[in-house]
PDB file with SEQRES, HELIX, SHEET and CRYST1 records, atoms N, CA, C and O in Angstrom:
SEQRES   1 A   84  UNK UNK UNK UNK UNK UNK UNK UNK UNK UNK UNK UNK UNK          
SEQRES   2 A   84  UNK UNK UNK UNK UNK UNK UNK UNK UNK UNK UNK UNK UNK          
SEQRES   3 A   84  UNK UNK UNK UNK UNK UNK UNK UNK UNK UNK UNK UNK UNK          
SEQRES   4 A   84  UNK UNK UNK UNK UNK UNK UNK UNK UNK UNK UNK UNK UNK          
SEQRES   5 A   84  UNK UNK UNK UNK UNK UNK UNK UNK UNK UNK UNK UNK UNK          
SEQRES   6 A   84  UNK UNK UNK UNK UNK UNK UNK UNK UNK UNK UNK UNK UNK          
SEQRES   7 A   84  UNK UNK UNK UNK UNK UNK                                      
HELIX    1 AA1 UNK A    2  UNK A   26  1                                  25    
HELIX    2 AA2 UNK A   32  UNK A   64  1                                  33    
HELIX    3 AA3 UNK A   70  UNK A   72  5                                   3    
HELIX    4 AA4 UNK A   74  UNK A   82  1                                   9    
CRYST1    1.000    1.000    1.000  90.00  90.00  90.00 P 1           1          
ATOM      1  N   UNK A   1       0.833  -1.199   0.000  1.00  0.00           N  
ATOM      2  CA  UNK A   1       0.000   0.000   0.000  1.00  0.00           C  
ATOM      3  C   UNK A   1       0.877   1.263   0.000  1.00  0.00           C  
ATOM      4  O   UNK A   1       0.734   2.235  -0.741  1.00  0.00           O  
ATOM      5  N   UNK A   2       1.901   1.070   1.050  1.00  0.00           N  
ATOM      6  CA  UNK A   2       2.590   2.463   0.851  1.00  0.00           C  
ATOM      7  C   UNK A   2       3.472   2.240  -0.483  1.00  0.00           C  
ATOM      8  O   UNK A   2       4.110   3.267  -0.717  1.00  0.00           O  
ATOM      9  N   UNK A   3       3.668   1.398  -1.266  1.00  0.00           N  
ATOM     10  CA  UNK A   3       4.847   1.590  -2.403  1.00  0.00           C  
ATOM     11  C   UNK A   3       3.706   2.350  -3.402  1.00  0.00           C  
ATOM     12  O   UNK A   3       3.895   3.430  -3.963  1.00  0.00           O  
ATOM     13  N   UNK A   4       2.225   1.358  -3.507  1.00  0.00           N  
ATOM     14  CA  UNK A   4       1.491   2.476  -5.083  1.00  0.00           C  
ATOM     15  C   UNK A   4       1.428   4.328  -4.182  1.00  0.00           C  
ATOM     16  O   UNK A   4       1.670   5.324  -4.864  1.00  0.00           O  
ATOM     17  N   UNK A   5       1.172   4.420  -3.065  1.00  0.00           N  
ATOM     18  CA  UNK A   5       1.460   5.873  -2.581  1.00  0.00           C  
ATOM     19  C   UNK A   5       2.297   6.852  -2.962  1.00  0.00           C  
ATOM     20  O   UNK A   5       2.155   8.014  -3.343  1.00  0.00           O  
ATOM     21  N   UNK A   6       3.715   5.712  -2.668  1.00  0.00           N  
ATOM     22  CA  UNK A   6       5.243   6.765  -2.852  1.00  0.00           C  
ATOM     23  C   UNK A   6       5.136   6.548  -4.165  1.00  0.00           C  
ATOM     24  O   UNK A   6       5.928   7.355  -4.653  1.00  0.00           O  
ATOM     25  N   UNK A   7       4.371   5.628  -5.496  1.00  0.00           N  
ATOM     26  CA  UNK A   7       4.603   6.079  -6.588  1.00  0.00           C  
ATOM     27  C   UNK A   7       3.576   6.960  -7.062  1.00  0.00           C  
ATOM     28  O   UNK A   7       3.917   7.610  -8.050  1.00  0.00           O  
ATOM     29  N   UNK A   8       2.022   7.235  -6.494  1.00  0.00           N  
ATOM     30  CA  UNK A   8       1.454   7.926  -7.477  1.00  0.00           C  
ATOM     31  C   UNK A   8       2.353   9.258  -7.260  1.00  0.00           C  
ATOM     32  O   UNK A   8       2.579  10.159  -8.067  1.00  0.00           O  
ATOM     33  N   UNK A   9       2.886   9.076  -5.654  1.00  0.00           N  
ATOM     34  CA  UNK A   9       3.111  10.767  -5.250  1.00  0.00           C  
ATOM     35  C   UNK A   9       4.443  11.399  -6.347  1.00  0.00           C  
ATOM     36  O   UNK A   9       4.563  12.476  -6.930  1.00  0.00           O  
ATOM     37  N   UNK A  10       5.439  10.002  -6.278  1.00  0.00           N  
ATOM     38  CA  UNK A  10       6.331  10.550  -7.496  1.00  0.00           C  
ATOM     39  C   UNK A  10       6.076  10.603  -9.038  1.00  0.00           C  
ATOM     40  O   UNK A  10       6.949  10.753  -9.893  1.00  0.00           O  
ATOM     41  N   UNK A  11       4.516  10.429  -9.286  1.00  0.00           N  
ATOM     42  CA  UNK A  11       4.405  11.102 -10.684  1.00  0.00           C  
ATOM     43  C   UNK A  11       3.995  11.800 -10.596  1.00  0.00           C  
ATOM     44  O   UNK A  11       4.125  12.523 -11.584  1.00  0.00           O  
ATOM     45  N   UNK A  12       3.170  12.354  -9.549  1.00  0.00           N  
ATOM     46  CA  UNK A  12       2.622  13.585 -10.039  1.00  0.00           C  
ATOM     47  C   UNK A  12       3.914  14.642  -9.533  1.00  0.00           C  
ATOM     48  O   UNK A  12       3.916  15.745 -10.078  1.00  0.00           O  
ATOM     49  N   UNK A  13       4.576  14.470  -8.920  1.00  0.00           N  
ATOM     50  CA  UNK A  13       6.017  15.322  -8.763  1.00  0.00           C  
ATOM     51  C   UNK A  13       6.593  15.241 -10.160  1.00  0.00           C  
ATOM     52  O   UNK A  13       6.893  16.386 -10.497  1.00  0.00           O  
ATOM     53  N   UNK A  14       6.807  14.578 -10.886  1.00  0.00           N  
ATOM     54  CA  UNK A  14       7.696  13.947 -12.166  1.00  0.00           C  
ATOM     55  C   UNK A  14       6.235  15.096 -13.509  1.00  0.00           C  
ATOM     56  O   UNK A  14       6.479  15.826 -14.470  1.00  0.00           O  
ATOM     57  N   UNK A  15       5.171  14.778 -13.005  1.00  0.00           N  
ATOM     58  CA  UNK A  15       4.569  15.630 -14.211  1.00  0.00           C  
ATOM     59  C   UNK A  15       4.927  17.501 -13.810  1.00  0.00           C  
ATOM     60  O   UNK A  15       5.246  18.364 -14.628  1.00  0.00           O  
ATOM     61  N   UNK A  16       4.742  17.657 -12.373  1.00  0.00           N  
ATOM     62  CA  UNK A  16       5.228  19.586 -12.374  1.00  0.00           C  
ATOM     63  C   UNK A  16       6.463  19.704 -12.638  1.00  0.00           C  
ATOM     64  O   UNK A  16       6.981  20.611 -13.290  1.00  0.00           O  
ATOM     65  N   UNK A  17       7.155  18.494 -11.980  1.00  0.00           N  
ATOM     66  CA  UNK A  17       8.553  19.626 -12.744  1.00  0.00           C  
ATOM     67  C   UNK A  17       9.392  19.578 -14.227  1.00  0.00           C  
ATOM     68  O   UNK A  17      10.369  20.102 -14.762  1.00  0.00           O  
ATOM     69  N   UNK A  18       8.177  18.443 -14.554  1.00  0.00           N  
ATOM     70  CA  UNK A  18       8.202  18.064 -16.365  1.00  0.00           C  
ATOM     71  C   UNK A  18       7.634  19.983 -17.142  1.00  0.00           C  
ATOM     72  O   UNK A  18       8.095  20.891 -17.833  1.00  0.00           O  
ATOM     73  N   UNK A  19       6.673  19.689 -16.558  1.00  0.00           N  
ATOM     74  CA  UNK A  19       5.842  20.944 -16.599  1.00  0.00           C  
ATOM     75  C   UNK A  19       6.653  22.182 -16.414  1.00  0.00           C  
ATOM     76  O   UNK A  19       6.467  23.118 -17.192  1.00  0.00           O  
ATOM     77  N   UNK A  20       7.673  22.291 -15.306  1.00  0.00           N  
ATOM     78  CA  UNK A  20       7.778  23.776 -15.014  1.00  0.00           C  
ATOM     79  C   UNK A  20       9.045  24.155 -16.078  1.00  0.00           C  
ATOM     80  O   UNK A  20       9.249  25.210 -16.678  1.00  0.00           O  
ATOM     81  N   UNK A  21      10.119  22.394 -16.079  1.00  0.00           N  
ATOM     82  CA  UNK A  21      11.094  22.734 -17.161  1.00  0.00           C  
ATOM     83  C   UNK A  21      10.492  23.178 -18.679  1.00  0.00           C  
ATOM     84  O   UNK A  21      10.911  24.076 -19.410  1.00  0.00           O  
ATOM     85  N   UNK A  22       9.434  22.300 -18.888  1.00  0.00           N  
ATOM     86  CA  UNK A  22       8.869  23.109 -20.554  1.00  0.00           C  
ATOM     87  C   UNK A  22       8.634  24.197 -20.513  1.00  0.00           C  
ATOM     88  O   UNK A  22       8.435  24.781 -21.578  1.00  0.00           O  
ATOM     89  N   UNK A  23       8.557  24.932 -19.228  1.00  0.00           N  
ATOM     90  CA  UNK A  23       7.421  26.046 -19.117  1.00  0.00           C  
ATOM     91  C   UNK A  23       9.169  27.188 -19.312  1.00  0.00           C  
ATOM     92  O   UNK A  23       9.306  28.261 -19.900  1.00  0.00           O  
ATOM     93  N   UNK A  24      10.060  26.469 -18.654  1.00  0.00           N  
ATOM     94  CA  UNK A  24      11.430  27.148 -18.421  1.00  0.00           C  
ATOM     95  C   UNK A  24      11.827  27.848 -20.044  1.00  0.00           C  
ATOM     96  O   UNK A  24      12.034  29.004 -20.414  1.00  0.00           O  
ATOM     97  N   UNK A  25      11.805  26.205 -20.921  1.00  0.00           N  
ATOM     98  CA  UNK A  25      12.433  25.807 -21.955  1.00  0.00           C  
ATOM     99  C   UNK A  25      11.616  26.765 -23.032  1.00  0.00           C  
ATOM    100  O   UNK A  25      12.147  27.496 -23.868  1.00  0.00           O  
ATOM    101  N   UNK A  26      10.403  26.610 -22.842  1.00  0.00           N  
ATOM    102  CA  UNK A  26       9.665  27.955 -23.644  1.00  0.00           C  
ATOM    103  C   UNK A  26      10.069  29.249 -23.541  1.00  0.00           C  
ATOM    104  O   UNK A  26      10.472  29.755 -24.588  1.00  0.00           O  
ATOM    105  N   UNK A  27      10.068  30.077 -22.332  1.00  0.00           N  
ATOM    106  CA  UNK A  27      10.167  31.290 -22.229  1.00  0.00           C  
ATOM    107  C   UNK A  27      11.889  31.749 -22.594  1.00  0.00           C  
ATOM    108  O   UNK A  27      12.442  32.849 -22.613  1.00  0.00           O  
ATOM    109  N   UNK A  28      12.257  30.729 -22.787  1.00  0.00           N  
ATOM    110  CA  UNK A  28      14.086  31.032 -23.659  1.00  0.00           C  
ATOM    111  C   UNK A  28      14.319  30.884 -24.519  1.00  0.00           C  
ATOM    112  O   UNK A  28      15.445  31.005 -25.003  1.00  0.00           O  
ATOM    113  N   UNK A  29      13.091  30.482 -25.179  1.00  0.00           N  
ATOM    114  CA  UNK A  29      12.965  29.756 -27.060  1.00  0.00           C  
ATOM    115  C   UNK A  29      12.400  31.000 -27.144  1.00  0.00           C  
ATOM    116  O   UNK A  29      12.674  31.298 -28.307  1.00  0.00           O  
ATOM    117  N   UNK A  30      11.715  32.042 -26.627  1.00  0.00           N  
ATOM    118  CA  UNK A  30      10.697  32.845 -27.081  1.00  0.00           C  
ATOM    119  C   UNK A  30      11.833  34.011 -27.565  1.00  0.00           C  
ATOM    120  O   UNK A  30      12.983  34.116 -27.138  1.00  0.00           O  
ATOM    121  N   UNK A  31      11.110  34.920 -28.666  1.00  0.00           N  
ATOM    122  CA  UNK A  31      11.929  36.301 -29.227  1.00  0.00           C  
ATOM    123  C   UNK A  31      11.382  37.368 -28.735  1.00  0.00           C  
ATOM    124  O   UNK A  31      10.208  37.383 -28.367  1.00  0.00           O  
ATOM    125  N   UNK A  32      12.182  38.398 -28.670  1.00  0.00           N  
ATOM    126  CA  UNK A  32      11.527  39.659 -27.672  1.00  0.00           C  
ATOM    127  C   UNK A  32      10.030  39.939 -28.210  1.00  0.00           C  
ATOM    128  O   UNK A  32       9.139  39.821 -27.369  1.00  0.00           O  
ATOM    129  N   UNK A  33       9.632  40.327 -29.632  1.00  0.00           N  
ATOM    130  CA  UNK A  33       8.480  40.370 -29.977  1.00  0.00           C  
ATOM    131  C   UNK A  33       7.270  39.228 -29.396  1.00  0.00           C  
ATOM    132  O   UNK A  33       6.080  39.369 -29.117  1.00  0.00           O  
ATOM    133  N   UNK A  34       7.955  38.359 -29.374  1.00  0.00           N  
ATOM    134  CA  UNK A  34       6.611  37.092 -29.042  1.00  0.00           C  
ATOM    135  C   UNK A  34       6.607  37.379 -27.118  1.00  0.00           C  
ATOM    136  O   UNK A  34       5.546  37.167 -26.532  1.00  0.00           O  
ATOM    137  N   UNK A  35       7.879  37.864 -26.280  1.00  0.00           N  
ATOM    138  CA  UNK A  35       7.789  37.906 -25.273  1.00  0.00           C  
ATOM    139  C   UNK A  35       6.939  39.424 -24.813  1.00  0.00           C  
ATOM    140  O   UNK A  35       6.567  39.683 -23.669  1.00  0.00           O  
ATOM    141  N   UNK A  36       6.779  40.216 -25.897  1.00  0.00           N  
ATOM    142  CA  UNK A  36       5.732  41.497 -25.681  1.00  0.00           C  
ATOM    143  C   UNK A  36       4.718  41.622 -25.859  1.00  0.00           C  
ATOM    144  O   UNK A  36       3.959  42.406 -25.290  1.00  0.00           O  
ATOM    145  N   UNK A  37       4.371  40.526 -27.076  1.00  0.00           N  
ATOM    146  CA  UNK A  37       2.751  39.990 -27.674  1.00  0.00           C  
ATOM    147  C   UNK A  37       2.275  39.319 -26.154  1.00  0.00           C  
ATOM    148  O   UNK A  37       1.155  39.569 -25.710  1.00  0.00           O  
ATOM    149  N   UNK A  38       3.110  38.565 -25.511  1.00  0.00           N  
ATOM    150  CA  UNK A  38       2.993  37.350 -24.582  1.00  0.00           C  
ATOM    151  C   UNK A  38       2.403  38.495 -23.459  1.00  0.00           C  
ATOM    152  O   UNK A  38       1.186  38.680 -23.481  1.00  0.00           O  
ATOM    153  N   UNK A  39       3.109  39.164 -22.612  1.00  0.00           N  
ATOM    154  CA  UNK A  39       3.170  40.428 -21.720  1.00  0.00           C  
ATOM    155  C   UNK A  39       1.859  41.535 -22.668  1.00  0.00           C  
ATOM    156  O   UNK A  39       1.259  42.359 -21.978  1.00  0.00           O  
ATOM    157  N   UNK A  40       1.703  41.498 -23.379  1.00  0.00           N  
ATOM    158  CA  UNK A  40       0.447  42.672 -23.989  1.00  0.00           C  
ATOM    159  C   UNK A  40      -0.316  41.889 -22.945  1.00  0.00           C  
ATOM    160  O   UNK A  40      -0.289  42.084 -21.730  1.00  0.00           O  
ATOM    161  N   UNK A  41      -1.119  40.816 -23.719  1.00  0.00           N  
ATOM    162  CA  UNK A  41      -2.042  39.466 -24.104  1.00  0.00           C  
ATOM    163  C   UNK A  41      -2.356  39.483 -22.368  1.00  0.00           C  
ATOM    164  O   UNK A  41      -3.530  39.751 -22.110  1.00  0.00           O  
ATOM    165  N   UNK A  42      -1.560  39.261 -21.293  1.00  0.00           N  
ATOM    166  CA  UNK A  42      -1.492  39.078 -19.590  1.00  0.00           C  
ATOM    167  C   UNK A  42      -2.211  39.929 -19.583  1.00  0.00           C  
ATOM    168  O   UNK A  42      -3.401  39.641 -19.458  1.00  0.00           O  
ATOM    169  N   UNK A  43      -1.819  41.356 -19.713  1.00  0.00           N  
ATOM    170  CA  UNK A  43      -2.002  42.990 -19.242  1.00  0.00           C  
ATOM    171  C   UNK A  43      -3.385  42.544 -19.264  1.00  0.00           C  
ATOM    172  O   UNK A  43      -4.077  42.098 -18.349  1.00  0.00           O  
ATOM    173  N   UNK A  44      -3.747  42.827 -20.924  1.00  0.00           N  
ATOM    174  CA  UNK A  44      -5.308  42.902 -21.462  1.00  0.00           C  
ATOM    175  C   UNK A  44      -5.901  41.659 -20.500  1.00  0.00           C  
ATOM    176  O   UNK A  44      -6.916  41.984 -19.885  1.00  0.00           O  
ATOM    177  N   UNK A  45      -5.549  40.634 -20.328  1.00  0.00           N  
ATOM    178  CA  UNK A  45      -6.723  39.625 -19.760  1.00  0.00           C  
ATOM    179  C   UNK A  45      -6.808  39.750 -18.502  1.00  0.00           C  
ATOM    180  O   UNK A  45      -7.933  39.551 -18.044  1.00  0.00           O  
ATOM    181  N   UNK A  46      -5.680  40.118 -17.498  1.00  0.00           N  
ATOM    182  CA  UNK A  46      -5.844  41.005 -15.839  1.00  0.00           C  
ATOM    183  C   UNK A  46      -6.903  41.733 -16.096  1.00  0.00           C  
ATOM    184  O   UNK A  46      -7.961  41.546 -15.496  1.00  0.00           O  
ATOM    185  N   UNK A  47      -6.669  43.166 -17.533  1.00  0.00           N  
ATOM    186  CA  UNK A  47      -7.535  44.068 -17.284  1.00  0.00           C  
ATOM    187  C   UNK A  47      -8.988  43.785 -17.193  1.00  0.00           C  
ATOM    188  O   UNK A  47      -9.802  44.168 -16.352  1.00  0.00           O  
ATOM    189  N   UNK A  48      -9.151  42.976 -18.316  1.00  0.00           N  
ATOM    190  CA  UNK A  48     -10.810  42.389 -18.708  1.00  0.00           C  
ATOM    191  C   UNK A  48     -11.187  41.216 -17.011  1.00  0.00           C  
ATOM    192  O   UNK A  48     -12.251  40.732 -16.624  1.00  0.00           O  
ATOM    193  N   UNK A  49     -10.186  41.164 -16.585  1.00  0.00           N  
ATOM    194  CA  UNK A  49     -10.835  40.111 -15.476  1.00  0.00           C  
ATOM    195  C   UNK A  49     -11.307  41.138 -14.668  1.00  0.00           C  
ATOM    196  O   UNK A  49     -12.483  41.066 -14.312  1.00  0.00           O  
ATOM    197  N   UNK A  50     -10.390  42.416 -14.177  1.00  0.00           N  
ATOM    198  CA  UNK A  50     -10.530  43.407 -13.233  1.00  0.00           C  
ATOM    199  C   UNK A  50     -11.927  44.167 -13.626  1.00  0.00           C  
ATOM    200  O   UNK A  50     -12.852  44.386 -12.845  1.00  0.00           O  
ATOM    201  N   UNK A  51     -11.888  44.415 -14.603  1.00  0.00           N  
ATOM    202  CA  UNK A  51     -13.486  44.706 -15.411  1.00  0.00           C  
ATOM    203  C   UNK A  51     -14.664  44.330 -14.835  1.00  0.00           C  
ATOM    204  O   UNK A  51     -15.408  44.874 -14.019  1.00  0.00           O  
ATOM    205  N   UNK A  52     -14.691  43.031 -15.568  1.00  0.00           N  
ATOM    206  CA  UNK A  52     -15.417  42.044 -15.348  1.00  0.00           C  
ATOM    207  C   UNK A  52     -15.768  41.834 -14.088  1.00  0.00           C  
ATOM    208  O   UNK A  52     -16.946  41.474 -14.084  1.00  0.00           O  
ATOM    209  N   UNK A  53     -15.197  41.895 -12.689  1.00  0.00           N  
ATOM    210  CA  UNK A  53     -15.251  41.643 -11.450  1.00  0.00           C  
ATOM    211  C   UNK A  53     -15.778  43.216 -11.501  1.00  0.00           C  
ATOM    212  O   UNK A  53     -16.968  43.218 -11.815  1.00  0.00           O  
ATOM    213  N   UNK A  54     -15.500  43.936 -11.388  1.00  0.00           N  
ATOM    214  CA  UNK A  54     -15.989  45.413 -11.114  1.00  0.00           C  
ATOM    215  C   UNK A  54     -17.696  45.290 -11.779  1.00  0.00           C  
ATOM    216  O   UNK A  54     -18.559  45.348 -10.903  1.00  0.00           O  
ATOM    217  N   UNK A  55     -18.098  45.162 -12.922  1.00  0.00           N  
ATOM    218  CA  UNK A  55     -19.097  45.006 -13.870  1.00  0.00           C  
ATOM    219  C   UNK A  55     -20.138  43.973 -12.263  1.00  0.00           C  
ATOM    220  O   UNK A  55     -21.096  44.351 -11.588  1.00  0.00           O  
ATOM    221  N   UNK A  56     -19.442  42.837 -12.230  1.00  0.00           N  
ATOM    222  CA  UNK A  56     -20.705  41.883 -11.616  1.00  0.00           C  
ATOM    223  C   UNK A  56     -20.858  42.445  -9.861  1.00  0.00           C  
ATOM    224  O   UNK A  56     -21.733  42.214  -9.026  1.00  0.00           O  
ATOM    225  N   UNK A  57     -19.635  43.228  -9.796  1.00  0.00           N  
ATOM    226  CA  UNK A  57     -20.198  43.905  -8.244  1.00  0.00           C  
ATOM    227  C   UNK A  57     -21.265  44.925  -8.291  1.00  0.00           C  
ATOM    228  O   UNK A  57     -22.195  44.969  -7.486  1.00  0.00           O  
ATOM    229  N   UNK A  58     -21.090  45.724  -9.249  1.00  0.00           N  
ATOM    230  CA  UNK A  58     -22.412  46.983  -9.122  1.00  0.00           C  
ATOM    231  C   UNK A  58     -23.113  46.085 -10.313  1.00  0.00           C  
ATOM    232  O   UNK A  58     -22.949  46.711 -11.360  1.00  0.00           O  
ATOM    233  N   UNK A  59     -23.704  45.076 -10.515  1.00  0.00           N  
ATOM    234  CA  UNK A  59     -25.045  44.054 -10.718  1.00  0.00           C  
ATOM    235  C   UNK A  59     -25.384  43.505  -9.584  1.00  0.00           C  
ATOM    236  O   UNK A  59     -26.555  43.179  -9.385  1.00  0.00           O  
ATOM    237  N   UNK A  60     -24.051  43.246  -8.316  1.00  0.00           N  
ATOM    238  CA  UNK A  60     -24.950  42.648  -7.213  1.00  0.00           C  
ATOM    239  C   UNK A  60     -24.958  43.588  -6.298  1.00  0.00           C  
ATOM    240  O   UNK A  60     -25.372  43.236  -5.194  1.00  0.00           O  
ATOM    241  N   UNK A  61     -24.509  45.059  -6.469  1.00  0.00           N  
ATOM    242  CA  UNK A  61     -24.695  45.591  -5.201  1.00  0.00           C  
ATOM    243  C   UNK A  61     -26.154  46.317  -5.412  1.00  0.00           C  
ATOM    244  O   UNK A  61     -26.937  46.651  -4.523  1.00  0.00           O  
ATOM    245  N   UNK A  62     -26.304  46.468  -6.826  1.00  0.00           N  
ATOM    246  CA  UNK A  62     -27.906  47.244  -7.508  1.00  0.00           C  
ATOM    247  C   UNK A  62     -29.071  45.753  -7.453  1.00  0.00           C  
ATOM    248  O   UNK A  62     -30.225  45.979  -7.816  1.00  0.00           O  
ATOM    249  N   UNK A  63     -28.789  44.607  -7.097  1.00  0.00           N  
ATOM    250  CA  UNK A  63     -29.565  42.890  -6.463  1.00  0.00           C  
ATOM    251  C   UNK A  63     -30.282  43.850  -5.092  1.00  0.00           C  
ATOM    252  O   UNK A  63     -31.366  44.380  -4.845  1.00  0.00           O  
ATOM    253  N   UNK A  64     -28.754  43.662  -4.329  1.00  0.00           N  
ATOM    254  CA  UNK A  64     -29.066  44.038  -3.003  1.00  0.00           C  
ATOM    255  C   UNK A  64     -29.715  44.814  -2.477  1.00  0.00           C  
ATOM    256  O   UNK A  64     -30.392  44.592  -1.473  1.00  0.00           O  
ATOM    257  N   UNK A  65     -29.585  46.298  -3.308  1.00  0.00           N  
ATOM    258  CA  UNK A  65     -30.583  47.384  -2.940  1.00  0.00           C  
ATOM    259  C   UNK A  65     -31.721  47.157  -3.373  1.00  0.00           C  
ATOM    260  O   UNK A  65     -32.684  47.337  -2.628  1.00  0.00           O  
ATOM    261  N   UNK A  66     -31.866  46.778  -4.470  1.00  0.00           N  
ATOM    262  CA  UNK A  66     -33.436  46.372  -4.869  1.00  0.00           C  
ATOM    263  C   UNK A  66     -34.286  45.159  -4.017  1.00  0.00           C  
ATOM    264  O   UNK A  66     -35.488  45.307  -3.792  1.00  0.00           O  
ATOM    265  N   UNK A  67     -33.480  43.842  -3.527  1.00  0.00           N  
ATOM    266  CA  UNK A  67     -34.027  43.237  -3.700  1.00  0.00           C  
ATOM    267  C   UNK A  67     -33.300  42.690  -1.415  1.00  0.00           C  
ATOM    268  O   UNK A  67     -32.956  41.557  -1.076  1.00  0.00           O  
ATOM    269  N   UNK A  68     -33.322  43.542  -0.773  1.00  0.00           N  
ATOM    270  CA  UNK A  68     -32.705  43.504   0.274  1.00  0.00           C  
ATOM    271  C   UNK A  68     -33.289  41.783   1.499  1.00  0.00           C  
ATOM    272  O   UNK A  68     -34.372  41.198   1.508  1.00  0.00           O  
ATOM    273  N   UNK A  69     -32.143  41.532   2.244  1.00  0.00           N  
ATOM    274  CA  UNK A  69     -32.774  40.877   3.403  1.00  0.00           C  
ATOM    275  C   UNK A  69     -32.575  39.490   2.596  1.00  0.00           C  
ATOM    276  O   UNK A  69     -32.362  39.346   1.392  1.00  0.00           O  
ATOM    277  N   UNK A  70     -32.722  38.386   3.740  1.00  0.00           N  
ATOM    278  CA  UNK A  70     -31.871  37.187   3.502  1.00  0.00           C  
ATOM    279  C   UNK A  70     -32.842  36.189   2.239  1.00  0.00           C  
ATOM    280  O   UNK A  70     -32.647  35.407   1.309  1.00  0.00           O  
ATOM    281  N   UNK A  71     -33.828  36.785   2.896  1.00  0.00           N  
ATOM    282  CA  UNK A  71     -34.796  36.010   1.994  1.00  0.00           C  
ATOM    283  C   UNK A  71     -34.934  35.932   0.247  1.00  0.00           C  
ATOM    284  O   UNK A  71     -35.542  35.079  -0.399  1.00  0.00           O  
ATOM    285  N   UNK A  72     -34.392  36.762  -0.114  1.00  0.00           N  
ATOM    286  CA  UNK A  72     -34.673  37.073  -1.927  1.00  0.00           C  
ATOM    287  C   UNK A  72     -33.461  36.877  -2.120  1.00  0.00           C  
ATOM    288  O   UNK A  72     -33.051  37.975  -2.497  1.00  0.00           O  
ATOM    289  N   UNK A  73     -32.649  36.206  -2.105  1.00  0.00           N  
ATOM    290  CA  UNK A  73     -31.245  35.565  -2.346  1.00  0.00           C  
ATOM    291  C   UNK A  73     -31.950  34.833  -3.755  1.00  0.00           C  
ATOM    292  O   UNK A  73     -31.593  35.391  -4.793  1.00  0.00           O  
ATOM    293  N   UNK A  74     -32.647  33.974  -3.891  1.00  0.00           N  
ATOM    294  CA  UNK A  74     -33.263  33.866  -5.473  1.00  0.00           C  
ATOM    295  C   UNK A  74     -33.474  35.138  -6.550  1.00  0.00           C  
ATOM    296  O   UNK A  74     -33.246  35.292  -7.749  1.00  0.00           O  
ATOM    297  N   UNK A  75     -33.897  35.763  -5.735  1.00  0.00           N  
ATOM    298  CA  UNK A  75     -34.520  36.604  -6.623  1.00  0.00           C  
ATOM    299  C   UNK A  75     -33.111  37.781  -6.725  1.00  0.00           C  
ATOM    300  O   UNK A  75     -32.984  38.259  -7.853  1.00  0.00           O  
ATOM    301  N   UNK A  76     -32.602  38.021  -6.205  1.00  0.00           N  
ATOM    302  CA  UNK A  76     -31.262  38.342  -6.196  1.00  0.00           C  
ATOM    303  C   UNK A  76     -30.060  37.526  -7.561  1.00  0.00           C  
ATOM    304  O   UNK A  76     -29.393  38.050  -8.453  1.00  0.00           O  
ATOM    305  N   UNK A  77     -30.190  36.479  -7.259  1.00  0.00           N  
ATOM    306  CA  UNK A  77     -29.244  35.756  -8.384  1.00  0.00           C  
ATOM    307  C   UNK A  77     -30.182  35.630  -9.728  1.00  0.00           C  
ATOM    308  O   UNK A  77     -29.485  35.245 -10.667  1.00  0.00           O  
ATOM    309  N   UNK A  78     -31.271  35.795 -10.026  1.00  0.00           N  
ATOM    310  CA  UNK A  78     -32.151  36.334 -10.880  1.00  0.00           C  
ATOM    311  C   UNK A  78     -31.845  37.632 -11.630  1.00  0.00           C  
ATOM    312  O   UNK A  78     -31.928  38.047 -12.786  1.00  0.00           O  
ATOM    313  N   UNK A  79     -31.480  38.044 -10.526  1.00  0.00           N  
ATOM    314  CA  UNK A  79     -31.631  39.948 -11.095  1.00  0.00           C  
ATOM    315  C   UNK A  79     -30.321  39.555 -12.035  1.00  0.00           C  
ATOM    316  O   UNK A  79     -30.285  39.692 -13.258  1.00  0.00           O  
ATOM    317  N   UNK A  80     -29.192  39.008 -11.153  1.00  0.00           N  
ATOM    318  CA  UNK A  80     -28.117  39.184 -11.125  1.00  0.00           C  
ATOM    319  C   UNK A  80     -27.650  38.458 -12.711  1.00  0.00           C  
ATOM    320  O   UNK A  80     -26.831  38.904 -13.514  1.00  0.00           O  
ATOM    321  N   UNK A  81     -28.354  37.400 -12.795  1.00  0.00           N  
ATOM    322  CA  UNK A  81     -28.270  36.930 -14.250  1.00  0.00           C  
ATOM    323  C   UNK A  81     -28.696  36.815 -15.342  1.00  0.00           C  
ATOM    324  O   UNK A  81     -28.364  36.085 -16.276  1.00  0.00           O  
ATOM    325  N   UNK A  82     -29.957  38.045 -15.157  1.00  0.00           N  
ATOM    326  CA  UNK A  82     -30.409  38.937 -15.820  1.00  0.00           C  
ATOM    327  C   UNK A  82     -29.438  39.947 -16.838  1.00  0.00           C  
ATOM    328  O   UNK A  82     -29.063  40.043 -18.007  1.00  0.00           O  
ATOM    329  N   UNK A  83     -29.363  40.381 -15.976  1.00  0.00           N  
ATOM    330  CA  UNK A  83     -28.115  41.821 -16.358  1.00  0.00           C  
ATOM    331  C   UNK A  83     -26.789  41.662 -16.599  1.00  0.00           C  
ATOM    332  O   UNK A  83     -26.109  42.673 -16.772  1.00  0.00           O  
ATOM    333  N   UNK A  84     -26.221  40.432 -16.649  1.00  0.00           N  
ATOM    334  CA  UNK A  84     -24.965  39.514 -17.116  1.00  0.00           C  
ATOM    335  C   UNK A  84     -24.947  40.188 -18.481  1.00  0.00           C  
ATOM    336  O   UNK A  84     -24.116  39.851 -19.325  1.00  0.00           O  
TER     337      UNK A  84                                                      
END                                                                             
């Protein structure tokens, strides 16, 4: 029992740091242009997440005022996916 243990545990060790060397081996294969496209591409998708999270707070904070108190928690995620 403990040997299939110590082996699943050493593959899944054997797949991250398979993983982190490709991940190494990429970002040194890459050319400054593809490493600025790469760094744009982050920026923009942080920004659109930061957005996006901003966007669904004033949909649930305009739930809440409309639709106040523990009880309309339905009708709340209603509003809320409504206006998505």
């Amino acid at each position: 029992m403990f040997i299939i243990l110590f082996l699943i545990v050493a593959f899944i060790l054997c797949f991250f740091i398979c993983a982190f060397a490709a991940g190494i081996v990429k970002a040194i294969d890459m050319t400054p242009d593809e490493w600025r496209d790469f760094v744009e591409d982050y920026r923009r998708e942080k920004k659109q997440k930061k957005e996006s999270k901003r966007l669904y707070r004033s949909i649930e904070s305009q739930a809440i005022a409309k639709y106040p108190g523990r009880a309309n928690y339905r009708k709340r995620k209603a509003y809320i996916d409504r206006h998505i």
